[in-house]
N, CA, C and O atoms as a MOPAC input file, in Angstrom:
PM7 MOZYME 1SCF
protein

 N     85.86000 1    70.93500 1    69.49800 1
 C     85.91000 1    72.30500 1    69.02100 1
 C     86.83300 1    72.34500 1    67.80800 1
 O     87.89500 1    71.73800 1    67.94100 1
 N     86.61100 1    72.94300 1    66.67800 1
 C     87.26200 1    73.17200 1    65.92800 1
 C     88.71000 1    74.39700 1    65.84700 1
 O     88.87800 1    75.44400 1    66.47200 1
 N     89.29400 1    73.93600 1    65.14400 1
 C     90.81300 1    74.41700 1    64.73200 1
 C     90.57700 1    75.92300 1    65.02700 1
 O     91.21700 1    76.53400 1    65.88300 1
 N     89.29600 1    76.65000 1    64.00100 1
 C     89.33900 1    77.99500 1    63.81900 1
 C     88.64600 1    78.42800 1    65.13800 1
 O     88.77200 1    79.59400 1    65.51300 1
 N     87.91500 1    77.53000 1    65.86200 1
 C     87.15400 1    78.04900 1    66.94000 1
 C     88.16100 1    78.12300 1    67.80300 1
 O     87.99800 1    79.22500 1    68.32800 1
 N     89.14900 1    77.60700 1    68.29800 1
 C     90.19800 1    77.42900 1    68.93100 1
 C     90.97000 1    78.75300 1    68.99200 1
 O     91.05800 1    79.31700 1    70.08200 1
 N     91.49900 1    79.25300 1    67.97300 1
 C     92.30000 1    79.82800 1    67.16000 1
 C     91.46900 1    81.25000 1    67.65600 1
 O     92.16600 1    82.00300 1    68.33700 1
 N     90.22700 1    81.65000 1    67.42300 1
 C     89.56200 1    82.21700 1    67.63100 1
 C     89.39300 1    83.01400 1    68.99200 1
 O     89.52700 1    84.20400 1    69.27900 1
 N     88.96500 1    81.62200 1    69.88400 1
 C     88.77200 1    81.87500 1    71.11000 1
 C     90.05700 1    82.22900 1    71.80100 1
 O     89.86000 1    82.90100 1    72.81300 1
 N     91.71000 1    81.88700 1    71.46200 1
 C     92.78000 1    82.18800 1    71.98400 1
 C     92.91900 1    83.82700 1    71.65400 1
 O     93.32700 1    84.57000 1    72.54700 1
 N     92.60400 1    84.29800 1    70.48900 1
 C     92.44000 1    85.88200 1    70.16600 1
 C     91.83500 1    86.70700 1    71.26000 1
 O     92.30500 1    87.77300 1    71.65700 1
 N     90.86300 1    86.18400 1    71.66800 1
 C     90.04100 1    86.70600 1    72.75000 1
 C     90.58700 1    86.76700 1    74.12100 1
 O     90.45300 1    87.71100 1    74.90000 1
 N     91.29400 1    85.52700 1    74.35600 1
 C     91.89500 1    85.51000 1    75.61100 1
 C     93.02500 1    86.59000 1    75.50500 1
 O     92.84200 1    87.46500 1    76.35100 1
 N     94.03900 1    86.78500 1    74.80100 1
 C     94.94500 1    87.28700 1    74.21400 1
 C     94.36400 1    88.96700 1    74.32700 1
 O     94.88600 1    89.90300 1    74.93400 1
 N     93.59400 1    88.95200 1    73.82800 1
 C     92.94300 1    90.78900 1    73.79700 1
 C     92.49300 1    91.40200 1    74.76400 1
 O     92.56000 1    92.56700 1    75.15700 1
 N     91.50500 1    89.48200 1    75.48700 1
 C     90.85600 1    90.10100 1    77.28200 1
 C     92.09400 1    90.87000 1    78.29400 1
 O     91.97200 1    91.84800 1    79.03100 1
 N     93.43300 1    89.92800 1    77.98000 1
 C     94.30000 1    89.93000 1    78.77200 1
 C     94.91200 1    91.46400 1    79.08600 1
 O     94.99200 1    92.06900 1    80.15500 1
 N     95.26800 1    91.80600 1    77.88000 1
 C     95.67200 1    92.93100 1    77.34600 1
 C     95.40400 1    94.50400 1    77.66000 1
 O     96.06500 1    95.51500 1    77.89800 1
 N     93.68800 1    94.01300 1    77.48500 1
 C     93.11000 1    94.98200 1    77.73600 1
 C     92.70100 1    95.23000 1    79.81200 1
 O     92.36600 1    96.16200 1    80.54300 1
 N     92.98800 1    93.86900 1    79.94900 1
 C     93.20700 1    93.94500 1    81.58400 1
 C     94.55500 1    94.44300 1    82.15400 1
 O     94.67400 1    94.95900 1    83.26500 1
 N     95.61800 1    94.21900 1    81.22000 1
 C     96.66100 1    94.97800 1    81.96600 1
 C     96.57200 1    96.66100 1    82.06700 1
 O     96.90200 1    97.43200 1    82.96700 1
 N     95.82200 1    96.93700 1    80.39300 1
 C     96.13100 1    98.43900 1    80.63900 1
 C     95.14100 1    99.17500 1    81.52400 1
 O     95.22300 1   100.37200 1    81.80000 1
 N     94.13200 1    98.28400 1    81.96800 1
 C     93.26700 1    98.94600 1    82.96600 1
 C     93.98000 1    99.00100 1    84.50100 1
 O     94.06000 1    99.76300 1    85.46500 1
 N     94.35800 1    97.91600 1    84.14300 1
 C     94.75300 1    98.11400 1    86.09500 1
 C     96.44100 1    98.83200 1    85.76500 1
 O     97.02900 1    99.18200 1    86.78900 1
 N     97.04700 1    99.00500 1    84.69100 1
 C     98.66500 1   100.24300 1    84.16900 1
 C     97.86100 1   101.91500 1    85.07900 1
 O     98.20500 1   102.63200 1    86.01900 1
 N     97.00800 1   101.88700 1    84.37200 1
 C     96.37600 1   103.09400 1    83.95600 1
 C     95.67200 1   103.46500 1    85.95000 1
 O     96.03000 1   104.53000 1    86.45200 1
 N     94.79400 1   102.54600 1    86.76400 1
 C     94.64500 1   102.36700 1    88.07900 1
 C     95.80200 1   102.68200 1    89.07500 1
 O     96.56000 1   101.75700 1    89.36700 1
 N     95.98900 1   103.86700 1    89.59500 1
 C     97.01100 1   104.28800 1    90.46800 1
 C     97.18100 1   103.23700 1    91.90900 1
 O     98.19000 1   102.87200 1    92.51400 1
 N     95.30500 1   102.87500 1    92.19000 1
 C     95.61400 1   101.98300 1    93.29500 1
 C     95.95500 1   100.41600 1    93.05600 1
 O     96.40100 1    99.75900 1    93.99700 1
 N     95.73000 1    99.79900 1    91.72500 1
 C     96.17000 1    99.07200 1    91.54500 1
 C     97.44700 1    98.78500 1    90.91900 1
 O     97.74600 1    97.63100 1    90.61500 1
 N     98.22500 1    99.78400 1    90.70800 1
 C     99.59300 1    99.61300 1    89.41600 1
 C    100.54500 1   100.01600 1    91.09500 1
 O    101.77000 1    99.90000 1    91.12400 1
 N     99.75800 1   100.46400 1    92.32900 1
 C    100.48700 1   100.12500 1    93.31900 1
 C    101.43300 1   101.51900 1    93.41300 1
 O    102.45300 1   101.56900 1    94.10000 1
 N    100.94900 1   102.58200 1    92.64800 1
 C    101.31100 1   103.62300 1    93.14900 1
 C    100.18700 1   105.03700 1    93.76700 1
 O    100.11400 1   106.20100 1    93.37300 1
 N     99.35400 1   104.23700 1    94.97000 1
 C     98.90700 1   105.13100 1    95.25800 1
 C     99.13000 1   106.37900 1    95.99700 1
 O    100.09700 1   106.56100 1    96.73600 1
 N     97.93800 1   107.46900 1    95.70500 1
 C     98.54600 1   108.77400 1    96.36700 1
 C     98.41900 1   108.95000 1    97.75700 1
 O     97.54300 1   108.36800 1    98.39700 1
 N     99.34600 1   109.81400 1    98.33000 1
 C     99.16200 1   109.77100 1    99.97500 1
 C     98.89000 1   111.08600 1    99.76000 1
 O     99.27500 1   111.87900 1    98.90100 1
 N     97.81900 1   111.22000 1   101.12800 1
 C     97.73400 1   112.56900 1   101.10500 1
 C     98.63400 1   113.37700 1   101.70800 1
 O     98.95000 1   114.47700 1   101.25600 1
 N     99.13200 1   112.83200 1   102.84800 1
 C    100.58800 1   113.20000 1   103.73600 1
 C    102.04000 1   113.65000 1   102.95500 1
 O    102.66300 1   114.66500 1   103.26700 1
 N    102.45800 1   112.70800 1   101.88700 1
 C    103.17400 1   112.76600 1   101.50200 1
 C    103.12200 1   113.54300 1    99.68700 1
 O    104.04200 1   114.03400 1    99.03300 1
 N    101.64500 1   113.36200 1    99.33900 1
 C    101.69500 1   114.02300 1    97.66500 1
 C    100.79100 1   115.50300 1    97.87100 1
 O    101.13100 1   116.67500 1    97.70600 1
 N     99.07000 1   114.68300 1    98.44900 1
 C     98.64800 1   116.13000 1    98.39400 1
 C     98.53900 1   117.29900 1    99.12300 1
 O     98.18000 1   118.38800 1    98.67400 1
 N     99.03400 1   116.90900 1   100.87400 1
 C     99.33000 1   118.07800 1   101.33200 1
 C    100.70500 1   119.29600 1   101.07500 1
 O    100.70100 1   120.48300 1   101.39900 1
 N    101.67400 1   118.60600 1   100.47300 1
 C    102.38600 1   119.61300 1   100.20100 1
 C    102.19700 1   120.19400 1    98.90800 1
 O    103.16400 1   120.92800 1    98.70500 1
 N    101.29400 1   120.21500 1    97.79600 1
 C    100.51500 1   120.47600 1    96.74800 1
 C     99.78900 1   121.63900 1    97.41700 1
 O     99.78900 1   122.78300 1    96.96200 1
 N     99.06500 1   121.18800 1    98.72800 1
 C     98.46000 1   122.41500 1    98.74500 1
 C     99.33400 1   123.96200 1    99.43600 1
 O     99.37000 1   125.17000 1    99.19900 1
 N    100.10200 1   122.70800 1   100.65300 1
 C    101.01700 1   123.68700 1   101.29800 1
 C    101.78800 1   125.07000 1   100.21500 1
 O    102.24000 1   126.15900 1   100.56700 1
 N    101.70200 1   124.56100 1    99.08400 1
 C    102.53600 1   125.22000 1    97.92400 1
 C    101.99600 1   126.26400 1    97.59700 1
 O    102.35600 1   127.42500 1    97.79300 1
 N    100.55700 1   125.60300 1    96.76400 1
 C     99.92700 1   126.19000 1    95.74200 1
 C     98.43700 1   127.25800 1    96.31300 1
 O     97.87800 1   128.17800 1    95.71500 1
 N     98.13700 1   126.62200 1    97.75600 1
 C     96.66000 1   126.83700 1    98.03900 1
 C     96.79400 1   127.97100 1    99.33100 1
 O     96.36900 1   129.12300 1    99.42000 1
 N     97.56100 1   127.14000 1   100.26700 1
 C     97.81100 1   127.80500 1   101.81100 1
 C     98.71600 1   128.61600 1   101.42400 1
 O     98.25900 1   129.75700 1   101.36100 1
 N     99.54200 1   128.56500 1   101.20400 1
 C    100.92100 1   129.75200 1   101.38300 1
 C    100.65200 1   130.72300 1   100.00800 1
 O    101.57500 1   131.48200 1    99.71000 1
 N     99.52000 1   130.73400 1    99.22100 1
 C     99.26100 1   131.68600 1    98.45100 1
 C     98.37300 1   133.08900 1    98.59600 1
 O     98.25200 1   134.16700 1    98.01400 1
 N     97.88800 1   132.45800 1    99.62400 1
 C     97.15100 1   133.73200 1   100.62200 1
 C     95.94200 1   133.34900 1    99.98000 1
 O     95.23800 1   134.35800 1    99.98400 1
 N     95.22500 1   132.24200 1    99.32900 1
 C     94.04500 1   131.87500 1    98.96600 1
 C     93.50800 1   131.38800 1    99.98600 1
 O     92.68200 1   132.09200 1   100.56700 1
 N     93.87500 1   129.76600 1   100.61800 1
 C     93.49800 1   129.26900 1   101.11700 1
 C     93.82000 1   128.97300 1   102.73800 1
 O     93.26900 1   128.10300 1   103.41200 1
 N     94.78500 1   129.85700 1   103.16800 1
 C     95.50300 1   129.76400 1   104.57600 1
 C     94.90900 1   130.78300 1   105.74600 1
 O     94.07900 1   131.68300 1   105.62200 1
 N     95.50200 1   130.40300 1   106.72500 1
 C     94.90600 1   131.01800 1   108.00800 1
 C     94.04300 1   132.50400 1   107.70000 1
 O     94.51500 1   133.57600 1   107.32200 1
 N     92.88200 1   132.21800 1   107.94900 1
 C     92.05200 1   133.59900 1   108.24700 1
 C     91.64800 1   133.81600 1   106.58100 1
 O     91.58200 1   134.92500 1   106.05100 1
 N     91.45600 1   132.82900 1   106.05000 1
 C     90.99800 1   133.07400 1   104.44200 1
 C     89.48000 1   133.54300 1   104.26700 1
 O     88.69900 1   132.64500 1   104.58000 1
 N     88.93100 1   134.60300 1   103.88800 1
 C     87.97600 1   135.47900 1   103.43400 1
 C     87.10700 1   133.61600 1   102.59700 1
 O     85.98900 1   133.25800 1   102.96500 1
 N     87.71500 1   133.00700 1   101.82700 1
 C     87.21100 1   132.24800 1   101.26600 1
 C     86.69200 1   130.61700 1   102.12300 1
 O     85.58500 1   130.14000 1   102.37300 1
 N     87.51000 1   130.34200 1   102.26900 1
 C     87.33900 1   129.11400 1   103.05100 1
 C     89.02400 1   128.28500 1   103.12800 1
 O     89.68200 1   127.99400 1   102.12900 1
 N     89.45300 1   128.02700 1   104.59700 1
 C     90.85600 1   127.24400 1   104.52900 1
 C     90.78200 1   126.07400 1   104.51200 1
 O     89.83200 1   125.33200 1   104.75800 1
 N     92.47500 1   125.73700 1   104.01800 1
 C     92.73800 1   124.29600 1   103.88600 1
 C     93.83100 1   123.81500 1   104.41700 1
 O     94.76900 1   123.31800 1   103.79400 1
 N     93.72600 1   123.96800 1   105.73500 1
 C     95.09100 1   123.70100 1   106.56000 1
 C     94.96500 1   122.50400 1   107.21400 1
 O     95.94900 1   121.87700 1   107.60500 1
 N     93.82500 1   122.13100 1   107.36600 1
 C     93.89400 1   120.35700 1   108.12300 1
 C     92.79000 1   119.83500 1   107.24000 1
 O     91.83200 1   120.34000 1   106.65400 1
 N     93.39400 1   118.39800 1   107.40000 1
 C     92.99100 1   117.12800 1   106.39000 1
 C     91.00500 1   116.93100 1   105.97600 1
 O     90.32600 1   116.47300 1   105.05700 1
 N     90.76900 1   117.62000 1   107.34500 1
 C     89.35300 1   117.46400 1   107.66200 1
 C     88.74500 1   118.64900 1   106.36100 1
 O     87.85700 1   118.40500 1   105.54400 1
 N     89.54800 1   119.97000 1   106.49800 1
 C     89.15700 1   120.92200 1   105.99400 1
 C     89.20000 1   120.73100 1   104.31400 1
 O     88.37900 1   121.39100 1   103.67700 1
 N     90.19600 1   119.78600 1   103.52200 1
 C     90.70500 1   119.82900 1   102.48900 1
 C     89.66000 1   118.91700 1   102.15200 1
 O     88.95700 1   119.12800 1   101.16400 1
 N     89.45400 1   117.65500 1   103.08500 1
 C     88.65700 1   116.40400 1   102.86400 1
 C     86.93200 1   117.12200 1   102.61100 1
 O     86.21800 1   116.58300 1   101.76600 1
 N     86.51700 1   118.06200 1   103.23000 1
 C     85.58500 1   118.33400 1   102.80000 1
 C     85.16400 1   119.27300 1   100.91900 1
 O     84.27100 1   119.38600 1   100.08000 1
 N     86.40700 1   119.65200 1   101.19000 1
 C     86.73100 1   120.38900 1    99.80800 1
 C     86.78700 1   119.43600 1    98.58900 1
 O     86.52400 1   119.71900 1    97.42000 1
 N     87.12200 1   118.43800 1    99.02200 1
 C     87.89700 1   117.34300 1    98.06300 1
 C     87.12400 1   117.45000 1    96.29600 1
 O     87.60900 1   117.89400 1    95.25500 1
 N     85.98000 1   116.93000 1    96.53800 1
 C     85.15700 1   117.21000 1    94.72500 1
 C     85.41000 1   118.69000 1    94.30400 1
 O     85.48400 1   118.91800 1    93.09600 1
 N     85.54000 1   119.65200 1    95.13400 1
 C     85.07600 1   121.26100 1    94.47500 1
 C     86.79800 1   120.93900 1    94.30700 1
 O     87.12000 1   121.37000 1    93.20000 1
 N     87.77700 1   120.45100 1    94.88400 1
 C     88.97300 1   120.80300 1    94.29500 1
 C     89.02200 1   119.98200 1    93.16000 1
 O     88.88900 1   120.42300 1    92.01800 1
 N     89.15900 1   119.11300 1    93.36200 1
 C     89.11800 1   118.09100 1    91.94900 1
 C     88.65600 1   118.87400 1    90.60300 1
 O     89.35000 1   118.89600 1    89.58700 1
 N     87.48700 1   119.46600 1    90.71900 1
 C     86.68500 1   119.92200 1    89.52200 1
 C     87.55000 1   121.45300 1    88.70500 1
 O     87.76000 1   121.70600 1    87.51900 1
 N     87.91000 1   122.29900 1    90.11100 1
 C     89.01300 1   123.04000 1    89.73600 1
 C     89.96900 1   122.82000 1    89.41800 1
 O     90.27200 1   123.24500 1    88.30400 1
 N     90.89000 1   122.11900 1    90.11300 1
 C     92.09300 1   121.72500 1    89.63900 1
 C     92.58900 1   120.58400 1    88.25000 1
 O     93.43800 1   120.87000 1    87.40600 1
 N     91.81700 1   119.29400 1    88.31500 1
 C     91.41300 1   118.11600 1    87.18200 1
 C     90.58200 1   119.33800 1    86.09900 1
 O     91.39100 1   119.97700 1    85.42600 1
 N     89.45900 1   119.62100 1    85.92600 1
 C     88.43800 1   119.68800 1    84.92100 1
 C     88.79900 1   121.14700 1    84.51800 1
 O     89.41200 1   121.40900 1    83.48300 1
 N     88.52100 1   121.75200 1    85.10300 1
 C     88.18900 1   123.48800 1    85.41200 1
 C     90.02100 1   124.33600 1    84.66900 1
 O     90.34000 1   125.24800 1    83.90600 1
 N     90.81200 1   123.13400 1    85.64700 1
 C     92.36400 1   123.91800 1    85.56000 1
 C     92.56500 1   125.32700 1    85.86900 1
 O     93.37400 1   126.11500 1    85.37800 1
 N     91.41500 1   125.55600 1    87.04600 1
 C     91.45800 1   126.98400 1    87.20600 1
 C     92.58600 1   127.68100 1    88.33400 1
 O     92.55900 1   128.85400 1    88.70600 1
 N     93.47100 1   126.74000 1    88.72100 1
 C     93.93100 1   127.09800 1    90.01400 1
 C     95.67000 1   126.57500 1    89.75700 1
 O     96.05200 1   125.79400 1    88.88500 1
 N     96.21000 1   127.01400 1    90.41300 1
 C     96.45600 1   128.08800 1    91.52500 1
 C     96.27500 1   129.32200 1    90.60400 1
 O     96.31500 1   129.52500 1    89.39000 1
 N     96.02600 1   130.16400 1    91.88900 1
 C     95.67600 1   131.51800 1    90.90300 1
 C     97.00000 1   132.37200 1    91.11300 1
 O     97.26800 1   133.00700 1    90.09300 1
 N     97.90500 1   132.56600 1    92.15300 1
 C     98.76300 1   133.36100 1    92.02300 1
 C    100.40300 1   132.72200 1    91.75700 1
 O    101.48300 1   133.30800 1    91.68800 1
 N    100.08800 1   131.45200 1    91.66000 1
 C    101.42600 1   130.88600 1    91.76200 1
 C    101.53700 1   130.02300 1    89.96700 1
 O    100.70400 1   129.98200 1    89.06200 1
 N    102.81800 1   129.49700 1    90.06000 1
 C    103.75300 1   129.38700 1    88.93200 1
 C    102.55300 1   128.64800 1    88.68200 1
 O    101.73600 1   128.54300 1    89.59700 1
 N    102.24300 1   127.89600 1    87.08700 1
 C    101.56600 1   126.80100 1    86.66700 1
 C    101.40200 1   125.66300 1    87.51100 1
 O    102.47900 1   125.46000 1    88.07200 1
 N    100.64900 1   124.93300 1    87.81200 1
 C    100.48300 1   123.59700 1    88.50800 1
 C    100.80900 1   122.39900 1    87.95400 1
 O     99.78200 1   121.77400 1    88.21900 1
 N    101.50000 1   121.64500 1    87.37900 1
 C    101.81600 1   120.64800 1    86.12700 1
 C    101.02900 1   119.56200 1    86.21800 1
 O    100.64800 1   119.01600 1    87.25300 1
 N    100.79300 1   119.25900 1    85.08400 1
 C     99.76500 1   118.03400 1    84.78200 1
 C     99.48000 1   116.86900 1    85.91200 1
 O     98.43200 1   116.45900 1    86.41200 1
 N    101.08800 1   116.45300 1    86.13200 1
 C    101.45600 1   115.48700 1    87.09800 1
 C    100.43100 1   115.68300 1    88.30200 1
 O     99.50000 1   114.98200 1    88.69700 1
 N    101.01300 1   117.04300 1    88.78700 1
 C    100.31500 1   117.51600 1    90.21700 1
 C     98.70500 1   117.66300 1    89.98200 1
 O     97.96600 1   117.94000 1    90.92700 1
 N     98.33200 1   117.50700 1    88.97500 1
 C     96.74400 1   118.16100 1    89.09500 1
 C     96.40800 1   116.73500 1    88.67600 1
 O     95.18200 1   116.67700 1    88.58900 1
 N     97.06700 1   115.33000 1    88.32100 1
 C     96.34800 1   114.32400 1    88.19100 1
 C     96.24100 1   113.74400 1    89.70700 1
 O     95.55400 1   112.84400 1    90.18900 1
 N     97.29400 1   114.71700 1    90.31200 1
 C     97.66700 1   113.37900 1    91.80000 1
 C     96.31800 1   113.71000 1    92.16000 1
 O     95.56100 1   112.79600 1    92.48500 1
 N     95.69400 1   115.57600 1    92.13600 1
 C     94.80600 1   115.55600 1    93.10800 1
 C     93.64600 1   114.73500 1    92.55600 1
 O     92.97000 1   114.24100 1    93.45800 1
 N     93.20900 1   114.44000 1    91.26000 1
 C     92.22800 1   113.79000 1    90.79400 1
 C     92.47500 1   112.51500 1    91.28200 1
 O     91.41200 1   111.98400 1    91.60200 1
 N     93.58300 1   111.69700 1    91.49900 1
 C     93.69100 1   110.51000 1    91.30800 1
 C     92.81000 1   110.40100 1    93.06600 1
 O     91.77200 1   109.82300 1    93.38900 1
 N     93.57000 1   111.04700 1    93.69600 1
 C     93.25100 1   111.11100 1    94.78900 1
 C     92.06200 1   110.93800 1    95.62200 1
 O     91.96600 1   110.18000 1    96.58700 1
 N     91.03300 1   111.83300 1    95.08000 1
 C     89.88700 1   112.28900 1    94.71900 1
 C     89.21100 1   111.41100 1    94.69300 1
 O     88.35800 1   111.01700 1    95.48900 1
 N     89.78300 1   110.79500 1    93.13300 1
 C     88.54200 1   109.25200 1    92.99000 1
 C     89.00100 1   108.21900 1    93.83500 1
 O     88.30700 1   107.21900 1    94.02400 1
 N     90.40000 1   108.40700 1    94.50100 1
 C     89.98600 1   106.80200 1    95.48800 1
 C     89.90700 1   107.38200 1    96.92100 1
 O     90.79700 1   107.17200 1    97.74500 1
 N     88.36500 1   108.41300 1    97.28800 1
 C     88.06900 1   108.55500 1    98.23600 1
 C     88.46000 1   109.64700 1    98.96600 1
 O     87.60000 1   110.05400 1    99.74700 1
 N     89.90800 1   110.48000 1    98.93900 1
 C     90.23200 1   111.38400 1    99.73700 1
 C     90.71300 1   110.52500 1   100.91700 1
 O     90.42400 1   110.97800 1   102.02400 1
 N     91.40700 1   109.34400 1   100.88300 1
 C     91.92600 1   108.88700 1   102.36800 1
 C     93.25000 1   110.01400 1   102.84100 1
 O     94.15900 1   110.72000 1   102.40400 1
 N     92.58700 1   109.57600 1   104.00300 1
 C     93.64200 1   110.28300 1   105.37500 1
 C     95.30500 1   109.46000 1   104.97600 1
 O     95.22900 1   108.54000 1   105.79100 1
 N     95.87000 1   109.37200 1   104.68000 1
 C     97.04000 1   108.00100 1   103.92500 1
 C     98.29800 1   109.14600 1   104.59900 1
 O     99.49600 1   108.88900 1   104.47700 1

């Protein structure tokens, strides 16, 4: 193999590499900080959803007080909260942070965690 082919092909390795770290940086379940639902997104909702008189006991709309109930919700929240940014409706702003956990969440499945 030649000098420049060499030279060449190390660029590539060099860029593959690179571009593999920032995929799995950017991967919550792989950068090894994944979300729990126990510990990130139920008190997200406890906050923002249940104790706002939206989503809690005896809700006109539909509740989200156990895992089963939220787990079925999971895409329609995502789309509101990630895409939509339509929510919470009566409470302070929701911050970026909190509305990526629920997306992050979201896409790896909605586990019970």
């Amino acid at each position: 193999m030649s000098e420049t082919k060499k030279n060449r092909a190390g660029w590539w390795v060099l860029i593959g590499g690179i571009l593999l770290f920032a995929a799995c940086e950017a991967d919550p379940i792989l950068s090894g900080e994944e979300i729990s639902y126990a510990a990130d997104i139920r008190p997200l909702i406890d906050v923002n959803c249940s104790s706002s008189g939206c989503h809690g006991a005896g809700s006109l709309e539909f509740e989200l007080l156990t895992y089963n109930q939220v787990k079925l919700k999971a895409s329609d929240i995502r789309q509101v909260v990630w895409v939509n940014r339509a929510t919470p409706h009566y409470t302070v702003s929701m911050s970026d942070a909190d509305r990526q956990k629920f997306r992050d969440w979201v896409d790896a499945g909605a586990p019970n965690n």
